[in-house]
N, CA, C and O atoms as CSV, one atom per row, in Angstrom:
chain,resi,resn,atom,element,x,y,z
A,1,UNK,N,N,141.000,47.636,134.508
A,1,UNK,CA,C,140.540,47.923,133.180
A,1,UNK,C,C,140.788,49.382,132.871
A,1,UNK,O,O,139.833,50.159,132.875
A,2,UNK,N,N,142.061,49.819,132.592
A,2,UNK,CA,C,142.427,51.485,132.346
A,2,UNK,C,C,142.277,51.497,131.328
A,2,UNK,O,O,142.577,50.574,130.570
A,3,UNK,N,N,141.577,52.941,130.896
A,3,UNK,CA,C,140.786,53.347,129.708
A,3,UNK,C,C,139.321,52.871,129.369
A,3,UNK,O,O,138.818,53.260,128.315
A,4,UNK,N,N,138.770,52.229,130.031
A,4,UNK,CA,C,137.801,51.694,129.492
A,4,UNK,C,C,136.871,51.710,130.619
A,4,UNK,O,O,137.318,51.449,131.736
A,5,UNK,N,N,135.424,52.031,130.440
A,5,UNK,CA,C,134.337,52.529,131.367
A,5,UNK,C,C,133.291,51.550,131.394
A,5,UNK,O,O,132.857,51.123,130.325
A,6,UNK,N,N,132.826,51.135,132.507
A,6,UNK,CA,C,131.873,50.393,132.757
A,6,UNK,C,C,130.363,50.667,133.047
A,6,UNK,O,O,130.274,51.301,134.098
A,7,UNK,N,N,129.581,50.505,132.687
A,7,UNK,CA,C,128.653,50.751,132.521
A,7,UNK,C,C,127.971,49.905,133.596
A,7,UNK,O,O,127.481,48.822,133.276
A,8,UNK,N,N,127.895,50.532,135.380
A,8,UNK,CA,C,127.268,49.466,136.244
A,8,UNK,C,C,125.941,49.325,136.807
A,8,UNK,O,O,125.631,48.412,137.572
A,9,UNK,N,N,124.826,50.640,136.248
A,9,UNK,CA,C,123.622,51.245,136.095
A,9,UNK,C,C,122.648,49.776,135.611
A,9,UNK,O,O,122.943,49.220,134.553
A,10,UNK,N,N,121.898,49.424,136.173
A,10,UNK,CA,C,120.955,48.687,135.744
A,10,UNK,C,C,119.844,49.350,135.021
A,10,UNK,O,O,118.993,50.191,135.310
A,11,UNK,N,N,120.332,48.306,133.438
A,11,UNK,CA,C,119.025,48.782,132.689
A,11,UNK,C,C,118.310,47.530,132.939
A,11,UNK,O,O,118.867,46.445,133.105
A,12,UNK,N,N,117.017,47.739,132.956
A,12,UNK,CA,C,115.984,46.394,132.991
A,12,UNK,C,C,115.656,45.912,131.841
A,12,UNK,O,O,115.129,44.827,131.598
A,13,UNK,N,N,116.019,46.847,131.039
A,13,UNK,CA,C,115.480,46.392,129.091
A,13,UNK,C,C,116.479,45.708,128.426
A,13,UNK,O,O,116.276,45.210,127.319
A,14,UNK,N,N,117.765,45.622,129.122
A,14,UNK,CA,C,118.874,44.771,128.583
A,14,UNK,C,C,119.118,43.748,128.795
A,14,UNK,O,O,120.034,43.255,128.137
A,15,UNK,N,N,118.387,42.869,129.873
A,15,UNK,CA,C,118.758,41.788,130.388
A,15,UNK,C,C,117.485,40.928,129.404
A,15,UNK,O,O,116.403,41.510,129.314
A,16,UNK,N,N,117.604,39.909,128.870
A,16,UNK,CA,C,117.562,38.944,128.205
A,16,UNK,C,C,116.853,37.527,128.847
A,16,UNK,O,O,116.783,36.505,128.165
A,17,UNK,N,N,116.343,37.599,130.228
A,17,UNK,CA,C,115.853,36.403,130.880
A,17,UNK,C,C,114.065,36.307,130.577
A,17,UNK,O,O,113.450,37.373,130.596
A,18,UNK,N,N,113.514,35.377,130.382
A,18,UNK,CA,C,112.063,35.695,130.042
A,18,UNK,C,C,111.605,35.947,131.891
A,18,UNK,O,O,111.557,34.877,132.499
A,19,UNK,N,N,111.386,36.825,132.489
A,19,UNK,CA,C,110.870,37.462,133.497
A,19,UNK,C,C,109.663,38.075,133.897
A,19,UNK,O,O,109.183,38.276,135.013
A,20,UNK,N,N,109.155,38.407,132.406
A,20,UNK,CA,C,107.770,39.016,132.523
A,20,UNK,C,C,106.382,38.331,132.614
A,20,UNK,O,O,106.052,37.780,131.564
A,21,UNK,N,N,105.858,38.279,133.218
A,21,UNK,CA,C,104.345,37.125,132.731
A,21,UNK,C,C,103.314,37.975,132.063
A,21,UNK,O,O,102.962,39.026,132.600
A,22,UNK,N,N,102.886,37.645,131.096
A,22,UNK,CA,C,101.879,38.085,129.925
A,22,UNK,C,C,100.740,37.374,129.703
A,22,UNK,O,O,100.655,36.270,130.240
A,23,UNK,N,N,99.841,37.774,129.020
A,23,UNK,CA,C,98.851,37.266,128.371
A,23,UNK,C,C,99.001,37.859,126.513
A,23,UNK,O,O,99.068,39.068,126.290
A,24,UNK,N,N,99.026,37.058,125.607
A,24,UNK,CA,C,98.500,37.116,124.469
A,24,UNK,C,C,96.963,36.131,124.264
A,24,UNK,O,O,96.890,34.917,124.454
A,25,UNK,N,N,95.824,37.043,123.831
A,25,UNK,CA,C,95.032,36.883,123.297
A,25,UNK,C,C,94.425,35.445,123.842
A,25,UNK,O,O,94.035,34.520,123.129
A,26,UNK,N,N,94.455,35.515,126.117
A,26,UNK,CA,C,94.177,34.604,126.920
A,26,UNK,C,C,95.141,33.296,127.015
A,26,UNK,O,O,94.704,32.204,127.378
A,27,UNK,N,N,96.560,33.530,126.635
A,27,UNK,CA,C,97.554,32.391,126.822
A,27,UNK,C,C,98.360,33.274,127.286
A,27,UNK,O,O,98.792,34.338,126.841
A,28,UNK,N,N,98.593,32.374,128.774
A,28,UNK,CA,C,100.074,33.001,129.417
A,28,UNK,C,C,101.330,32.544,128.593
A,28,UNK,O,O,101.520,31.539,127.908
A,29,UNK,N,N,102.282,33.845,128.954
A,29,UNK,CA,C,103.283,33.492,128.217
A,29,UNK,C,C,104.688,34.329,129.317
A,29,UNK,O,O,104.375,35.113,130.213
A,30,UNK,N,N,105.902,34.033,129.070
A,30,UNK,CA,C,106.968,34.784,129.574
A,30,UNK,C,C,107.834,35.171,128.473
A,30,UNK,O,O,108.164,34.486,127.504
A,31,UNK,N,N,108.210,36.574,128.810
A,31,UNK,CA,C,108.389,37.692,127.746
A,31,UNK,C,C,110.254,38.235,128.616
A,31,UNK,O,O,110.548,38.081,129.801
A,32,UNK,N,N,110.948,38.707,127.758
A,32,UNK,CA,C,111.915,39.830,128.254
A,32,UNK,C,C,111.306,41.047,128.262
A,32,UNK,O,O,110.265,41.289,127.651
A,33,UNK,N,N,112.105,42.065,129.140
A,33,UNK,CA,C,111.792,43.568,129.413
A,33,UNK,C,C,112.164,44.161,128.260
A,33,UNK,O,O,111.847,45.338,128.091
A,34,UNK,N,N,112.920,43.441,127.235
A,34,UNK,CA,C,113.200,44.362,126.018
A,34,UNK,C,C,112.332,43.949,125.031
A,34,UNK,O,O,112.734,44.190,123.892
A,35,UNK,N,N,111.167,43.351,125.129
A,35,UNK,CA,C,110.345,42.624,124.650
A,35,UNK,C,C,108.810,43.569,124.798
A,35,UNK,O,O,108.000,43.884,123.926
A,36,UNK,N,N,108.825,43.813,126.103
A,36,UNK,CA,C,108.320,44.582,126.412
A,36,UNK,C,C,108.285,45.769,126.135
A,36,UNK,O,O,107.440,46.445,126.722
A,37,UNK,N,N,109.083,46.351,125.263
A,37,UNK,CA,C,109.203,47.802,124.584
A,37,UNK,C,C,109.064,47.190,123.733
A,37,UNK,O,O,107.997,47.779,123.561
A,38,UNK,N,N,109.095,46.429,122.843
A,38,UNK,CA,C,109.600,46.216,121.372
A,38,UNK,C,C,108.137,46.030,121.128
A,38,UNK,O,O,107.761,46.725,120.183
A,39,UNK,N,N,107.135,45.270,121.711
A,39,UNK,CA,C,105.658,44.298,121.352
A,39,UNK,C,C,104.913,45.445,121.697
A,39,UNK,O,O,105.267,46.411,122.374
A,40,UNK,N,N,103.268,45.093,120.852
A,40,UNK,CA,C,102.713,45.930,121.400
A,40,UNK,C,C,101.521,45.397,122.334
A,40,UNK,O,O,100.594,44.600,122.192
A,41,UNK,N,N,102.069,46.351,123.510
A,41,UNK,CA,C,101.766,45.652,124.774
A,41,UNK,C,C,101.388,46.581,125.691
A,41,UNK,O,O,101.603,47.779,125.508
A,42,UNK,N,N,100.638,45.987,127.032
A,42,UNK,CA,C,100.142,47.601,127.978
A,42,UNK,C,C,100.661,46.702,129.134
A,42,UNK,O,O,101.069,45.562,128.912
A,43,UNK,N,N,100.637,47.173,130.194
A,43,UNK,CA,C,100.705,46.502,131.893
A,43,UNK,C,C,98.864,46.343,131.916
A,43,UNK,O,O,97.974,47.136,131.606
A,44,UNK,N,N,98.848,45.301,132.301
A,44,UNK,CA,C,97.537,44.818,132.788
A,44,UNK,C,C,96.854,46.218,133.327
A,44,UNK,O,O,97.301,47.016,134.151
A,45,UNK,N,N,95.824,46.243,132.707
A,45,UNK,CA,C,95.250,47.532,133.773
A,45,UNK,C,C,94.082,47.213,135.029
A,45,UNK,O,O,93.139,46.430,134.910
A,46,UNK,N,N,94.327,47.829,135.950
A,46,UNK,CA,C,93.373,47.525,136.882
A,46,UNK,C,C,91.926,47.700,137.119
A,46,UNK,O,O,91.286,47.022,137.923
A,47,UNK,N,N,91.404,48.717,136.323
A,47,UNK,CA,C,90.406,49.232,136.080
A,47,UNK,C,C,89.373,48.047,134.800
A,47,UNK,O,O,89.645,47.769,133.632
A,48,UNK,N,N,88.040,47.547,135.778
A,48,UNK,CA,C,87.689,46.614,134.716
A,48,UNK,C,C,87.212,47.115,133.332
A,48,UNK,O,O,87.188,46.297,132.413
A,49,UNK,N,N,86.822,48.418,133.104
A,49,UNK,CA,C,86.541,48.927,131.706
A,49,UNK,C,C,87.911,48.835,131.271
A,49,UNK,O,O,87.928,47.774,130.648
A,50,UNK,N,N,88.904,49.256,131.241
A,50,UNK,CA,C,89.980,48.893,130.859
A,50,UNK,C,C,90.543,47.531,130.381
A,50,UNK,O,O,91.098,47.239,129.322
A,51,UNK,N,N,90.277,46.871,131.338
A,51,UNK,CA,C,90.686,45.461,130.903
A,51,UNK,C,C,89.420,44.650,129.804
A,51,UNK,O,O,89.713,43.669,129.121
A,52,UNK,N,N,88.146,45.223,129.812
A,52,UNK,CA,C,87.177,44.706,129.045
A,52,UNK,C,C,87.931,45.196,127.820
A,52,UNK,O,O,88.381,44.365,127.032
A,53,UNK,N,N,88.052,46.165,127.668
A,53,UNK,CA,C,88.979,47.345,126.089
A,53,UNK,C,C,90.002,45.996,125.871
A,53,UNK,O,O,89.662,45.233,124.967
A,54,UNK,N,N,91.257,45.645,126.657
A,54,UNK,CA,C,91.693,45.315,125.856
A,54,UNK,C,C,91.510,43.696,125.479
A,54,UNK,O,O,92.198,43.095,124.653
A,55,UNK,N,N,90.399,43.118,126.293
A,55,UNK,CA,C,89.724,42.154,126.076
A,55,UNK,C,C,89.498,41.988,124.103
A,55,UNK,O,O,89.773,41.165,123.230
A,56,UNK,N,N,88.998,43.017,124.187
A,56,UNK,CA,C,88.671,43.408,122.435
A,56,UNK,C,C,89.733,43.157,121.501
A,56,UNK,O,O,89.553,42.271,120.665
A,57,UNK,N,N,90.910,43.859,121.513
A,57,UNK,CA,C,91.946,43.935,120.816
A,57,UNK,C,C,92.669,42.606,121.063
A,57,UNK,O,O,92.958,42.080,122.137
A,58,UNK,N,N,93.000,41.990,119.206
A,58,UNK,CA,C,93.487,41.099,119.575
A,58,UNK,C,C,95.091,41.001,119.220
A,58,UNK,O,O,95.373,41.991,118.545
A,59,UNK,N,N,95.823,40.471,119.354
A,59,UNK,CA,C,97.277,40.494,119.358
A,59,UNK,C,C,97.475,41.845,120.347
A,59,UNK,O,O,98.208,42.675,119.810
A,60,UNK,N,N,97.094,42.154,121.369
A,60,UNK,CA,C,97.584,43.115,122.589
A,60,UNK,C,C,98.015,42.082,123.650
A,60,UNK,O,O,97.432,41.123,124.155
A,61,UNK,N,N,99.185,42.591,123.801
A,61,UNK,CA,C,99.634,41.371,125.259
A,61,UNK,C,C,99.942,42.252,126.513
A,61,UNK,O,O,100.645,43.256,126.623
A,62,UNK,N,N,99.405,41.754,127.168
A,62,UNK,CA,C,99.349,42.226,128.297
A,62,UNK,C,C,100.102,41.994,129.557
A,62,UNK,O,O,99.613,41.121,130.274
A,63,UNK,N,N,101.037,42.497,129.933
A,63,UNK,CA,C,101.816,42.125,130.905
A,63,UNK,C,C,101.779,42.260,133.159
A,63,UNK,O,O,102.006,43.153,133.975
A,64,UNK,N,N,101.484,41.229,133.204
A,64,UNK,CA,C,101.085,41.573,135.078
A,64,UNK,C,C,102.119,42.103,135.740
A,64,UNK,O,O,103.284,41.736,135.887
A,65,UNK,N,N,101.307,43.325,136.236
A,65,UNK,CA,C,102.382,44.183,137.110
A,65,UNK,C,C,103.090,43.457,138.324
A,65,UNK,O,O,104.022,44.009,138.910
A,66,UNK,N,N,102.640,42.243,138.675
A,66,UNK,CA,C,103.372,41.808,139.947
A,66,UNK,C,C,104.562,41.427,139.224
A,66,UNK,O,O,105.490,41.395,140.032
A,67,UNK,N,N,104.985,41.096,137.951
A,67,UNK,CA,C,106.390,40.624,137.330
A,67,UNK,C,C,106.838,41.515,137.180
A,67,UNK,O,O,108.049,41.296,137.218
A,68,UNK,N,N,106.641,42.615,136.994
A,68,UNK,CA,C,107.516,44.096,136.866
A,68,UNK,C,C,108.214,44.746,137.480
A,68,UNK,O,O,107.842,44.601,138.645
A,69,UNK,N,N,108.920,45.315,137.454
A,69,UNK,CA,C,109.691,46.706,138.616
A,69,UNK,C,C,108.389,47.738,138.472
A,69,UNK,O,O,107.776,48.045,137.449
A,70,UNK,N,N,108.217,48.086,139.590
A,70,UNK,CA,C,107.412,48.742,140.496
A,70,UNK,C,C,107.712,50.281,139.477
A,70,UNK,O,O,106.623,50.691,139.074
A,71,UNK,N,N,108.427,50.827,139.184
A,71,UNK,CA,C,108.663,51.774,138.321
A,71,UNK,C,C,108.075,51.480,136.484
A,71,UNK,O,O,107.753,52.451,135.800
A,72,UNK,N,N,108.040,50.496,136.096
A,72,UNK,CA,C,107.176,49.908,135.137
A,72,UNK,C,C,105.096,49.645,135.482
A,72,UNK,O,O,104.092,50.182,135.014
A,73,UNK,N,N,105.290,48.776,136.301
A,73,UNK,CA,C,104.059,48.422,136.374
A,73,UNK,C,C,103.103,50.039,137.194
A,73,UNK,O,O,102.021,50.298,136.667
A,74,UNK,N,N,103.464,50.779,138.135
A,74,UNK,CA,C,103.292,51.500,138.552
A,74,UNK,C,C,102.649,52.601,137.512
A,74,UNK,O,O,101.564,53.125,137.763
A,75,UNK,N,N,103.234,52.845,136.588
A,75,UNK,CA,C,102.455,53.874,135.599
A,75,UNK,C,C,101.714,53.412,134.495
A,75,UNK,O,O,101.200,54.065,133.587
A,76,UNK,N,N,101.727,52.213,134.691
A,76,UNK,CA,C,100.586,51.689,133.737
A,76,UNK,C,C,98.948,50.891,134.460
A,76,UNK,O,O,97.898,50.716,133.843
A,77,UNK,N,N,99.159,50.644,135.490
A,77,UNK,CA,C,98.148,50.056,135.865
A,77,UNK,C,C,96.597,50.477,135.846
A,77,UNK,O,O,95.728,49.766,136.350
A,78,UNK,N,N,96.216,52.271,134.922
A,78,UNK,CA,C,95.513,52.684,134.397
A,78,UNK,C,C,95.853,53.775,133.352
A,78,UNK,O,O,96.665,54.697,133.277
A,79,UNK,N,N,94.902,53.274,132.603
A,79,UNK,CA,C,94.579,54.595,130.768
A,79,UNK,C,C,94.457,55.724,131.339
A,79,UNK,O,O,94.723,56.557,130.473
A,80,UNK,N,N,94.151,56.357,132.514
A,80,UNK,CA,C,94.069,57.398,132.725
A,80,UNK,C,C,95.450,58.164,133.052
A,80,UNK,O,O,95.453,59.310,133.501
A,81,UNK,N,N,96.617,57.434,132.789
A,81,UNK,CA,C,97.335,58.220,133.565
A,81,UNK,C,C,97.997,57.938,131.583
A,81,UNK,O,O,97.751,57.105,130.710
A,82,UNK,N,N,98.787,59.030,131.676
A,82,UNK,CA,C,99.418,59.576,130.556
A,82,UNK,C,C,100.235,58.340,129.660
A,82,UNK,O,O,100.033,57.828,128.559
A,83,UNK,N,N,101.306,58.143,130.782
A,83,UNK,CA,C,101.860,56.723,129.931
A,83,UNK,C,C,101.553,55.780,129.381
A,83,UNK,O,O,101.895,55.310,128.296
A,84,UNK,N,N,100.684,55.373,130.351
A,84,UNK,CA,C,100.340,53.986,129.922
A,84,UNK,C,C,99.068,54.564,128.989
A,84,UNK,O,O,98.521,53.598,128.458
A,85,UNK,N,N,98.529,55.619,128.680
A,85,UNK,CA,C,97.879,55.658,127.710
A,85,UNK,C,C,98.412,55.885,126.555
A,85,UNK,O,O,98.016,55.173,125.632
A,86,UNK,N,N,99.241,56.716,126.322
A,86,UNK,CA,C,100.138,56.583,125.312
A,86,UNK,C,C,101.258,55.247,124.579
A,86,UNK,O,O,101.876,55.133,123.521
A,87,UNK,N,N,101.089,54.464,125.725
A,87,UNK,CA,C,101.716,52.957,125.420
A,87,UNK,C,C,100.437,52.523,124.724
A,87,UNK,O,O,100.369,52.294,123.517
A,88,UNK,N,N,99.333,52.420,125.666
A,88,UNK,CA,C,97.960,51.361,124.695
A,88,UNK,C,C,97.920,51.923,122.943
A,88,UNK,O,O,97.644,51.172,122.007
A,89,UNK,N,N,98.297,53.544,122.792
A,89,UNK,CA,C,97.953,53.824,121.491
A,89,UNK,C,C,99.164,53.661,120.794
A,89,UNK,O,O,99.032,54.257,119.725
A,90,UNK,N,N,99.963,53.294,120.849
A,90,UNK,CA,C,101.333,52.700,120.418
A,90,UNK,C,C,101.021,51.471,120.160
A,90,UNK,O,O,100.960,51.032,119.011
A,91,UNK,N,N,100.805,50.831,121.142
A,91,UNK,CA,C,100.411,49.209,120.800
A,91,UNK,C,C,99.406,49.305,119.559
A,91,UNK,O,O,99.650,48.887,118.427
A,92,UNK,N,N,98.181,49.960,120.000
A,92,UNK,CA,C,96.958,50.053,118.705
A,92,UNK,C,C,98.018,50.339,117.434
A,92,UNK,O,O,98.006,49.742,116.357
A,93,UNK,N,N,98.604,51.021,117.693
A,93,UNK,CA,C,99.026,51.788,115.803
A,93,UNK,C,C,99.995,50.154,115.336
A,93,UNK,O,O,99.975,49.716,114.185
A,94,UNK,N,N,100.785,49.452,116.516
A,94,UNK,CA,C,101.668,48.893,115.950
A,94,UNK,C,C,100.844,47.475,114.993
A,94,UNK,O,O,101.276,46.855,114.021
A,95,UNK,N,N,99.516,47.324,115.756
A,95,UNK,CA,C,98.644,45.871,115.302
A,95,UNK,C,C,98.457,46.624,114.453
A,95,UNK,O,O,99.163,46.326,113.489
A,96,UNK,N,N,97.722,47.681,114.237
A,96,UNK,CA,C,97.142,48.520,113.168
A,96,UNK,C,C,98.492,48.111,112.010
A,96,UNK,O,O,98.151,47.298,111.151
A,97,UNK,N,N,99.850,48.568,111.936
A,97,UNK,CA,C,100.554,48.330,110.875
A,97,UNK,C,C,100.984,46.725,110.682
A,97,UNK,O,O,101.788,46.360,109.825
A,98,UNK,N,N,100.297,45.800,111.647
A,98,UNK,CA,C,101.132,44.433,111.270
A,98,UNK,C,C,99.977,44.336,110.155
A,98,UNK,O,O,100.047,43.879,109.014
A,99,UNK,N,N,99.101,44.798,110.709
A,99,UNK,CA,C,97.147,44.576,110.113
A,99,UNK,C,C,97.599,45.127,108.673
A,99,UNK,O,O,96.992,44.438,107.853
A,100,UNK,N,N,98.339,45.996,108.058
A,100,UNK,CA,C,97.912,46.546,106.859
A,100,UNK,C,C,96.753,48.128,106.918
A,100,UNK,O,O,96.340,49.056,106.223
A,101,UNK,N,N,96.682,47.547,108.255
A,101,UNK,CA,C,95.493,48.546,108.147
A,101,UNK,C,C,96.220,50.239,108.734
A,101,UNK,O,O,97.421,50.503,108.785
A,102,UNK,N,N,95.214,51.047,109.065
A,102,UNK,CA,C,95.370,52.240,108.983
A,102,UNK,C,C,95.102,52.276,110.627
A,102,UNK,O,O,94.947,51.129,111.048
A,103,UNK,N,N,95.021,53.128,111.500
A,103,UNK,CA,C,94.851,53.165,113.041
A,103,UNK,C,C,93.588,53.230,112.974
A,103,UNK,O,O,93.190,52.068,113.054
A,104,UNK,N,N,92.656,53.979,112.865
A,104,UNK,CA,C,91.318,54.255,112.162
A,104,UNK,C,C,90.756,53.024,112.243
A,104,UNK,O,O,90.325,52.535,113.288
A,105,UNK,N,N,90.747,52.653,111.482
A,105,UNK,CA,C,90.529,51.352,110.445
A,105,UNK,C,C,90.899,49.918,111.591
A,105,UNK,O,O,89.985,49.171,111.941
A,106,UNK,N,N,91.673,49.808,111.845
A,106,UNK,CA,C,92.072,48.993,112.868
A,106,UNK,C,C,90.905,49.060,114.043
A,106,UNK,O,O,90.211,48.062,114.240
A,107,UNK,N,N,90.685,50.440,114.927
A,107,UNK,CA,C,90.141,50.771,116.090
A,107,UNK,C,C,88.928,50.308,115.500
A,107,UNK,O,O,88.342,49.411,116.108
A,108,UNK,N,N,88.260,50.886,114.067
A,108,UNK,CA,C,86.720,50.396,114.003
A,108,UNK,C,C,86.642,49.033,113.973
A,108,UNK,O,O,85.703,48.477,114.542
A,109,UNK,N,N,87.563,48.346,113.345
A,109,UNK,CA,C,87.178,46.720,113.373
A,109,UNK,C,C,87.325,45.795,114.251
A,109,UNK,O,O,86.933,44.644,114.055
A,110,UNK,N,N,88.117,46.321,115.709
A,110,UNK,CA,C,88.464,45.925,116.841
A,110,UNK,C,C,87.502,46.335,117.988
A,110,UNK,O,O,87.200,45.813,119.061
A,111,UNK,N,N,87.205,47.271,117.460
A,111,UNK,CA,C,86.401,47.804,118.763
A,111,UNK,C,C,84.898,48.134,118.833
A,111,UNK,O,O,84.310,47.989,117.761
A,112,UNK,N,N,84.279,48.481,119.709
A,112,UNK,CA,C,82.828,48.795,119.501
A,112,UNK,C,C,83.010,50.406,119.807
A,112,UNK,O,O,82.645,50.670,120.953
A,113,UNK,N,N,83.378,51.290,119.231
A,113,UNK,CA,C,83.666,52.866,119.587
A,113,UNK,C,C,82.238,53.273,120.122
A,113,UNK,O,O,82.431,53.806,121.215
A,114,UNK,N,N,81.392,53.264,119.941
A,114,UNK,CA,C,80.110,53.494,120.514
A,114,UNK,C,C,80.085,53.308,121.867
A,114,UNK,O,O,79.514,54.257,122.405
A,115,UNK,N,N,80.431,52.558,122.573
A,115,UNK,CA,C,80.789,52.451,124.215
A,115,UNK,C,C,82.110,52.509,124.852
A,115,UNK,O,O,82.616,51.948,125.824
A,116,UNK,N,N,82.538,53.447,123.910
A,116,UNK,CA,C,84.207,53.834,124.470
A,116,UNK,C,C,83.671,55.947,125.230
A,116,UNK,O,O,82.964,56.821,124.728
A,117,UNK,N,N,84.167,55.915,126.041
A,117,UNK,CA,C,83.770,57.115,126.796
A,117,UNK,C,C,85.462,58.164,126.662
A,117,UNK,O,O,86.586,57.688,126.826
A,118,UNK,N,N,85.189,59.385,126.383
A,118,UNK,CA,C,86.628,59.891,126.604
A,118,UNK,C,C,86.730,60.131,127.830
A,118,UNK,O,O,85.617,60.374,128.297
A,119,UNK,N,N,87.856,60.197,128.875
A,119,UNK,CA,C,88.041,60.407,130.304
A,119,UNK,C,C,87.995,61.904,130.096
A,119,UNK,O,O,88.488,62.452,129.111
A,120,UNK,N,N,87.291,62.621,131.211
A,120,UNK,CA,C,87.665,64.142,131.438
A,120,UNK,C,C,88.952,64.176,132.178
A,120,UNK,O,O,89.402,65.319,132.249
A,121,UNK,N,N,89.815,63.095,132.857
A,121,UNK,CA,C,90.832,63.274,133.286
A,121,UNK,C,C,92.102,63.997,132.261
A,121,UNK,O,O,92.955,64.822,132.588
A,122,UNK,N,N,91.851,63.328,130.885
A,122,UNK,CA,C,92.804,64.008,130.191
A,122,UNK,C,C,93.038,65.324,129.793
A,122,UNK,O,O,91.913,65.818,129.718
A,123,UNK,N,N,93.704,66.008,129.553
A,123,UNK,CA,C,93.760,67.362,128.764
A,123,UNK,C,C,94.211,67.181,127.529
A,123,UNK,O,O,95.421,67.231,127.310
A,124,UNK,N,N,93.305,66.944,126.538
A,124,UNK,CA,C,93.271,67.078,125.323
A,124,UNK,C,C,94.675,67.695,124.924
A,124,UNK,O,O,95.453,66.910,124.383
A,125,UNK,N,N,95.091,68.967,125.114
A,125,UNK,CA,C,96.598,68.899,124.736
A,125,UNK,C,C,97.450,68.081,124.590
A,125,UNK,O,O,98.207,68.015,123.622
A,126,UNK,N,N,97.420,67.062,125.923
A,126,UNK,CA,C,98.555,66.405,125.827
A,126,UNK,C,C,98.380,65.018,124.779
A,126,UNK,O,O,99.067,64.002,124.893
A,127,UNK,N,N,97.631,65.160,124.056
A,127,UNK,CA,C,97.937,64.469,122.361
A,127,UNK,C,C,98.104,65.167,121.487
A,127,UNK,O,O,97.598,64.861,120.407
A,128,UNK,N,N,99.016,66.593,121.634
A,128,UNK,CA,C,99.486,67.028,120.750
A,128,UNK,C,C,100.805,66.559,120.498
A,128,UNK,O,O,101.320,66.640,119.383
A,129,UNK,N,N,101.356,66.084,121.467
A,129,UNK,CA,C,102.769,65.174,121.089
A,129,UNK,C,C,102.810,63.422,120.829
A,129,UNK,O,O,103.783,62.670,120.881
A,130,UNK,N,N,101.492,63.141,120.559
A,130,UNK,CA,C,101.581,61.726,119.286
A,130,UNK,C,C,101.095,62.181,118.023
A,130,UNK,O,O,99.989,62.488,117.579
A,131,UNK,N,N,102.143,62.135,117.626
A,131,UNK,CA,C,101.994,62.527,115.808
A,131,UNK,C,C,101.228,61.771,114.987
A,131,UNK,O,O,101.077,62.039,113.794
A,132,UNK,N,N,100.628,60.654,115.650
A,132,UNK,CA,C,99.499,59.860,114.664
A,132,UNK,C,C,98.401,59.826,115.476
A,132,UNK,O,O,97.651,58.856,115.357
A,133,UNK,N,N,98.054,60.969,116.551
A,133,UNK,CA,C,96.760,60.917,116.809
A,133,UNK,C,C,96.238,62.228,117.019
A,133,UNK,O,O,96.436,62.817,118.081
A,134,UNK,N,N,95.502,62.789,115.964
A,134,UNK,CA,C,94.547,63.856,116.248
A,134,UNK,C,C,93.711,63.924,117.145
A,134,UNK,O,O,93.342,62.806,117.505
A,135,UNK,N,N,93.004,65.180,117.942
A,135,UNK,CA,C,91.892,65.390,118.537
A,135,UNK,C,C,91.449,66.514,118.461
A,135,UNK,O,O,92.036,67.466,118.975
A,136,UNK,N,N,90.349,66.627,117.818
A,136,UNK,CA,C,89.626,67.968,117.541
A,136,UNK,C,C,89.233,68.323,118.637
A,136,UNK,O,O,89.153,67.471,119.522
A,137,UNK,N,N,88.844,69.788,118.924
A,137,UNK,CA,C,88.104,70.053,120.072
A,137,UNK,C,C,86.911,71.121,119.593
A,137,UNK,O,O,87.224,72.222,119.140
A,138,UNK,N,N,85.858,70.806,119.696
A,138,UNK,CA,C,84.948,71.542,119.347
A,138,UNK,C,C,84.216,72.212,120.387
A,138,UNK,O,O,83.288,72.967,120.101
């Protein structure tokens, strides 16, 4: 094949086989890895306050890390760690826009915010790079 370059790098988001096992809203389901970026979706989290959270939210699908590459499921398997928290608030904004609704607006009618705790693990800075989520610090 002269002139022409092959591309022999495995992407996992390109392949097209349903591979993933999920939950939507307590029904298993099998999903693609490009499906998995596209939906709004978290890796199962391990932590049971976590999984009660997204117990709440409905249209969040949730995908089990044992179907994953270990490089996927690995940084999501808790909110405390950066990614996968920034995936859960991605997912929130995306129901939030199927909803009509506003992110705000979405979180109050989904959730009980009154027994949501902020982690001291985070550093508040680092939501200065999601552009649809403020945090004051007083």
């Amino acid at each position: 094949m002269e002139g022409k370059t092959i591309d022999t790098s495995p992407d996992i988001a390109d392949y097209d086989a349903k591979i993933f096992r999920a939950l939507l809203n307590g029904s298993e389901l099998y999903a693609t890895p490009g499906e998995f970026q596209r939906l709004p979706a978290v890796v199962e989290p391990s932590i049971e306050e976590h999984q009660k959270l997204c117990d709440s939210i409905p249209g969040l699908y949730r995908f089990c890390p044992k179907f994953m590459p270990k490089s996927l499921a690995g940084t999501g398997s808790s909110f405390n760690k950066e990614v996968s928290f920034i995936r859960f608030i991605r997912a929130l904004q995306m129901l939030a826009k199927s909803s009509n609704l506003e992110l705000e607006a979405f979180i109050r009618a989904n959730l009980d915010v009154s027994t949501l705790k902020v982690s001291a693990i985070f550093n508040l800075n680092m939501f200065s790079s999601i552009p649809f989520l403020s945090i004051s610090q007083n």
